[in-house]
C-alpha positions as CSV (number, residue, x, y, z in Angstrom):
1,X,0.0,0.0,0.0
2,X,1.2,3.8,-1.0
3,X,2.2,6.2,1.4
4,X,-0.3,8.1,0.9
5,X,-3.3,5.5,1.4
6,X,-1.3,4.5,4.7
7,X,-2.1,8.7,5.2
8,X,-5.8,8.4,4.4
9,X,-6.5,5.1,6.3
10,X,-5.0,6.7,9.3
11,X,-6.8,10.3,9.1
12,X,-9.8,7.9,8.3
13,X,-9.2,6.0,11.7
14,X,-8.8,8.8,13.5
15,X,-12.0,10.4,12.1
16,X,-14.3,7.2,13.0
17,X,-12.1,7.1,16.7
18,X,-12.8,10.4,17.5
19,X,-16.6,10.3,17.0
20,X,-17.0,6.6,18.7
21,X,-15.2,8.9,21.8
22,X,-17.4,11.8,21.2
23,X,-20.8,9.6,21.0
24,X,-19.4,7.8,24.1
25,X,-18.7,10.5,26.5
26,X,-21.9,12.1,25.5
27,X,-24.0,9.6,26.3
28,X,-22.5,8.1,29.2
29,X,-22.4,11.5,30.7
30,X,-23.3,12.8,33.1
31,X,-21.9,9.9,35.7
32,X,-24.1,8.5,38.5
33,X,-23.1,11.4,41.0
34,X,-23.4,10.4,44.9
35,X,-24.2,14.0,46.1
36,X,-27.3,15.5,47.1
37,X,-27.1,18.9,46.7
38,X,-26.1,19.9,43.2
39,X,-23.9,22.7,42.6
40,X,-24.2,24.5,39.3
41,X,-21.1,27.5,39.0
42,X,-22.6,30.5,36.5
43,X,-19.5,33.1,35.6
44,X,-18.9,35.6,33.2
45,X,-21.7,38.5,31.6
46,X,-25.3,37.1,30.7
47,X,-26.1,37.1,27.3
48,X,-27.9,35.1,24.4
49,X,-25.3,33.2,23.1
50,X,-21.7,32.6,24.3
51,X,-19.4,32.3,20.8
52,X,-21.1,29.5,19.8
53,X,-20.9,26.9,22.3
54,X,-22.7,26.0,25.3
55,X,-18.8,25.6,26.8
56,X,-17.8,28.9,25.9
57,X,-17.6,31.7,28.8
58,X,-20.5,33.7,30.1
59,X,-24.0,32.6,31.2
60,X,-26.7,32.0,28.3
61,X,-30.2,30.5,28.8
62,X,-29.1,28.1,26.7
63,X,-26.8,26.9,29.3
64,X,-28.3,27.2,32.2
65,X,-31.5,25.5,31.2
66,X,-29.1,22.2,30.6
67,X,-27.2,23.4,33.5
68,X,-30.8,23.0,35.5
69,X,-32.3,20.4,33.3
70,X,-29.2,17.5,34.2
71,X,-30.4,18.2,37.8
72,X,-33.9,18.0,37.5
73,X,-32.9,14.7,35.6
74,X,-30.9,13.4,38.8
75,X,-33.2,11.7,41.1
76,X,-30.8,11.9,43.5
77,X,-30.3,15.5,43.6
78,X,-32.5,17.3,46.2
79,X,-31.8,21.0,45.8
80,X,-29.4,23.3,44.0
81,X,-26.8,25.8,44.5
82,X,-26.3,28.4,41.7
83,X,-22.8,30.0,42.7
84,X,-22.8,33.4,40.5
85,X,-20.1,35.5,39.7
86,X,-21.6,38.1,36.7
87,X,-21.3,41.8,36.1
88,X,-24.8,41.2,34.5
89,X,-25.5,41.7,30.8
90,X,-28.7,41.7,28.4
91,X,-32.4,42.0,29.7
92,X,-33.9,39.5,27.5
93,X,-31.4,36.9,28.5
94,X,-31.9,37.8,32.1
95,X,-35.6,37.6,32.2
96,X,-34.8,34.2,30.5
97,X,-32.6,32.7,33.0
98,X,-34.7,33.9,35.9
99,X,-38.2,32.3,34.7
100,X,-35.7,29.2,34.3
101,X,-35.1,29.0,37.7
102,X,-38.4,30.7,39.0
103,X,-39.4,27.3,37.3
104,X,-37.2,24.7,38.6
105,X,-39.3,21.8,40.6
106,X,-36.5,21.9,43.5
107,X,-35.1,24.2,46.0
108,X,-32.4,26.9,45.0
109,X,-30.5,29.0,46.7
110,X,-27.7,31.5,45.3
111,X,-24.4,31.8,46.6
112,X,-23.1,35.2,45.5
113,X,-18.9,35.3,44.9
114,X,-17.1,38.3,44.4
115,X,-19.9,39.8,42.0
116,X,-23.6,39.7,41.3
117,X,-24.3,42.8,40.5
118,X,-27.2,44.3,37.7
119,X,-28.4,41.1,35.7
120,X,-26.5,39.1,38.4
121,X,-28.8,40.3,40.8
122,X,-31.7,39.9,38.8
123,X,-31.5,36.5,38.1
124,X,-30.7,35.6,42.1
125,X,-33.8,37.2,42.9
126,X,-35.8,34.6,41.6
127,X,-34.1,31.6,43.9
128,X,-35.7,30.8,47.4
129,X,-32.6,32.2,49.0
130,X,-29.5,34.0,48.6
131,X,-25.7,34.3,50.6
132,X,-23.3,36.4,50.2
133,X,-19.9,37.5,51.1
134,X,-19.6,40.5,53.4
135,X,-17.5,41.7,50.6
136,X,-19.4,40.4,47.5
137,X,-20.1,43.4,45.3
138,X,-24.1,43.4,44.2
139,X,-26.7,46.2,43.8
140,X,-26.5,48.0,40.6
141,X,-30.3,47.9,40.2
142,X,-30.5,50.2,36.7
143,X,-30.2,50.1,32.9
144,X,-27.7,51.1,30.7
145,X,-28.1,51.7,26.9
146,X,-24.8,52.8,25.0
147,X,-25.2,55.0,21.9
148,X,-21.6,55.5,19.4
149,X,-22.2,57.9,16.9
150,X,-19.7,57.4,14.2
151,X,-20.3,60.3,11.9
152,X,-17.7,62.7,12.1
153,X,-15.2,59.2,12.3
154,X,-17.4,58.4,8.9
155,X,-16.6,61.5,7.3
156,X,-13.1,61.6,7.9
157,X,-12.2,58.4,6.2
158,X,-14.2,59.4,3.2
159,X,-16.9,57.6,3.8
160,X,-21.0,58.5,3.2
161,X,-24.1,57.0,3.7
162,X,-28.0,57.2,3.3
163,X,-30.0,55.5,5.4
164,X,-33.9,55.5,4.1
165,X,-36.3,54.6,7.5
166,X,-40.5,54.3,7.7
167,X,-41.6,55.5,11.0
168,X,-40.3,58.4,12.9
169,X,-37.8,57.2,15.3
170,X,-36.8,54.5,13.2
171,X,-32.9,54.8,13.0
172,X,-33.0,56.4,15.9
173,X,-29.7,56.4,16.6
174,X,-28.1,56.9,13.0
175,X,-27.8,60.5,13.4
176,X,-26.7,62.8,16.4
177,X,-29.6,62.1,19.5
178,X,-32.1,65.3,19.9
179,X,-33.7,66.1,23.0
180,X,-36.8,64.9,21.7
181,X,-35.1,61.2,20.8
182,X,-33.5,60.8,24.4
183,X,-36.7,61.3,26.0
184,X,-38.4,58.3,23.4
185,X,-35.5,55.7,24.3
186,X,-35.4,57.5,28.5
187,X,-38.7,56.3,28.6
188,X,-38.0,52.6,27.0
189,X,-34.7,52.4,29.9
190,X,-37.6,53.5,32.2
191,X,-39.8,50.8,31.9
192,X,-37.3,48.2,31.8
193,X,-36.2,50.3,35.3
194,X,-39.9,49.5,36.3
195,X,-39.4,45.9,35.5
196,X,-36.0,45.4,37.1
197,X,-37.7,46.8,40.7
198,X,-40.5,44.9,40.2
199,X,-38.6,41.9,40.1
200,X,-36.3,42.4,42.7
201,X,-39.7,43.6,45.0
202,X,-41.8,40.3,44.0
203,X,-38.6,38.2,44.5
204,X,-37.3,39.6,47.8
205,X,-40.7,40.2,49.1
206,X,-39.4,44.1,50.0
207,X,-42.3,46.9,49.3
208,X,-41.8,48.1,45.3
209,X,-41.5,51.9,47.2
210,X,-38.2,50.7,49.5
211,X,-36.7,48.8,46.6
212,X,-37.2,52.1,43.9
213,X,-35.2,54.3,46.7
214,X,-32.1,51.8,46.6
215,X,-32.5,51.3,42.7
216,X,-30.3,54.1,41.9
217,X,-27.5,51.8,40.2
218,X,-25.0,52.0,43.3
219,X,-23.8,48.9,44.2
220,X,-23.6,47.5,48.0
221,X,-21.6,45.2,49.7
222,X,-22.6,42.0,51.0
223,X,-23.1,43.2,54.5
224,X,-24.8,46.1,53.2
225,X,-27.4,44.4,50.6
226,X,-28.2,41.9,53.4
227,X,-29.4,45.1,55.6
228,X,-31.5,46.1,52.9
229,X,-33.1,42.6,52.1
230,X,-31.9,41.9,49.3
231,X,-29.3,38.9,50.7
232,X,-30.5,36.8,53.2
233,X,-27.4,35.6,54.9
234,X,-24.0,36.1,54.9
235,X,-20.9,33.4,53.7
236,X,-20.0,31.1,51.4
237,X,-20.4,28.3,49.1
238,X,-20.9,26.0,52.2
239,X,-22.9,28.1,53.9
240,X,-24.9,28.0,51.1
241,X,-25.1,24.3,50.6
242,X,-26.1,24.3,54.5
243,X,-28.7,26.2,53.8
244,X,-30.2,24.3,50.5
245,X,-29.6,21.2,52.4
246,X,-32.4,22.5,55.1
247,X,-35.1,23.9,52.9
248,X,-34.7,20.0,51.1
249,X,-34.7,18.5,54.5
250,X,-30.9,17.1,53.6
251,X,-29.7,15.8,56.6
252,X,-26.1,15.1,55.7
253,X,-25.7,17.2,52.6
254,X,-23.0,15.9,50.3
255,X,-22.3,18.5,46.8
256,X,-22.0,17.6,43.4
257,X,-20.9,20.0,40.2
258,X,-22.9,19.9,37.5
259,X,-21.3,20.7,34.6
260,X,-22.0,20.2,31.1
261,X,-21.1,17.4,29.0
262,X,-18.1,17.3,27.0
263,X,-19.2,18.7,23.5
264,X,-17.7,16.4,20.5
265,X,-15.0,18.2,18.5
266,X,-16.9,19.2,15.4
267,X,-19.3,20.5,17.5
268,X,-16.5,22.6,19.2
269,X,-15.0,23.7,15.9
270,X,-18.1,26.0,15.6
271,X,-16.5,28.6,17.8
272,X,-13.6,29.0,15.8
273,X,-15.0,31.1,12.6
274,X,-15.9,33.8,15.7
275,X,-12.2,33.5,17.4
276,X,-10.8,33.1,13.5
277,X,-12.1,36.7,12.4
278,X,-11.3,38.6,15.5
279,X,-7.7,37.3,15.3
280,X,-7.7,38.6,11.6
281,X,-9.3,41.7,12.7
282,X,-6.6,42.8,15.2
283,X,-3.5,41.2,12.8
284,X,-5.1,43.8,10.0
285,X,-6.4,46.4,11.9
286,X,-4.6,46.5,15.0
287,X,-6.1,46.6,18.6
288,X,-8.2,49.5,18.6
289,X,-10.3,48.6,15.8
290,X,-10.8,45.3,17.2
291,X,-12.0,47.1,20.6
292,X,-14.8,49.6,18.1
293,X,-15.7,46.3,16.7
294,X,-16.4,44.7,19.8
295,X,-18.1,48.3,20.9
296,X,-20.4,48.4,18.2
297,X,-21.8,45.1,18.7
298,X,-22.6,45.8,22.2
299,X,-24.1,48.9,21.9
300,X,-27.5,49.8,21.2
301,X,-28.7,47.3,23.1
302,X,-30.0,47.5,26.6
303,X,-28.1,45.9,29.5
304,X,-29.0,45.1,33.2
């Protein structure tokens, strides 16, 4: 036999090898755990989608609803601990991820780490409790909505556009905002204001009136957001698992991570177009045109 059909028998092998792997570890997974209290970790900005994968960083309702659906799967798994660390992110995807685990059959409870602030917050207001660190960063009850106008950048690299709209504030934000635009999109950030409070108020059982005063976008510490109601207890990841354990009537709690199973390699070969073009971007471009790119697809788009 050739060389090079020795070459295509082998890539062949390693083709079939990899996907018997793949198919095993994916259905095999996840393992027969032995713990009780299931302990799901959530890190990064919230957001619809994560780079294509459910493995990729951040916190998508994609992801949690696995995250939450292999738990509800485990028989053995009596309540769950969400440990948090998230700046926040989109509305949508919060509102998302909090019906999620409004929904969940079993008992949650929310163990704050360094930061849970905005959509962090948000989402751990809809768990039956919530600990903190005395030093955890949270708060940030507000809405933000970024705006780039890139005119003048537009006309000084030569270049010109016409943008043709139906409807009177559609393309709102093509052109330079007047004082009659920012009060249309100050009253949209308003209502989504309105929503966040009411959330936190339903969620924390605190009057809508005392949670509007603290809703100023400051952030609190631990100690301070449990003095406002918005934390039940202070510590934690084990204090936390203490405390799912007796709402589930766990008597000798023993954790278990959740995680994800192991995606099979073509699957994670989706995320590379994304990582692919921003590589090119900054090798062409440089680093600050990589950073307006990344800009302009955050902005316009309302964040919690």
């Amino acid at each position: 036999m050739s060389r090079s059909k020795w070459i295509f028998l082998g890539l062949g092998l390693l083709v079939v090898g990899s996907l018997v792997l793949s198919a095993v570890l994916v259905r095999d997974w996840p393992q027969t755990a032995r713990g009780n209290i299931g302990v799901i970790t959530l890190t990064g900005p919230i957001a619809e989608s994560a780079g294509g994968s459910l493995q990729a960083e951040g916190i998508t309702p994609a992801k949690v609803r696995e995250l939450l659906q292999i738990a509800e799967d485990s028989p053995h798994i009596a309540a769950v601990v969400l440990r948090i660390n998230s700046p926040g992110g989109l509305v949508g995807a919060s509102q998302e991820i909090g019906a999620l685990i409004s929904n969940f059959p079993r008992p949650v409870v929310v163990s704050m780490a360094d930061t849970a602030t905005s959509g962090g917050l948000y989402i751990s207001v809809f768990a039956d409790r919530i600990v903190a660190q005395p030093g955890t960063t949270t708060g940030s009850i507000g809405v933000i909505l970024s705006h780039m106008y890139l005119g003048g950048l537009y006309e000084n690299l030569g270049i010109t556009s016409e943008i043709l709209t139906a409807g009177k504030y559609k393309g709102i934000f093509s052109e330079r905002l007047t004082p009659e635009r920012r009060e249309v999109l100050q009253v949209f950030l308003d209502d989504l204001h309105l929503q966040f409070i009411g959330a936190v108020a339903e969620g924390r059982n605190i009057d809508a009136e005392n949670v509007r005063e603290v809703a100023t976008g400051e952030v609190f510490t631990g100690a301070q957001a449990q003095a406002l109601g918005l934390v039940d207890s202070l510590g934690g990841l084990d204090t936390a698992i203490e405390e799912a354990a007796a709402i589930a009537a766990v008597a000798d709690p023993e954790p278990v991570d959740i995680t994800l199973p192991p995606l099979p390699w073509w699957e994670e070969l989706g995320g590379l177009p994304i990582a692919i073009l921003d590589r090119l971007t900054l090798a062409l471009l440089g680093k600050d045109a990589l950073i307006m790119q990344q800009q302009l697809e955050k902005h316009l788009v309302p964040k919690w």
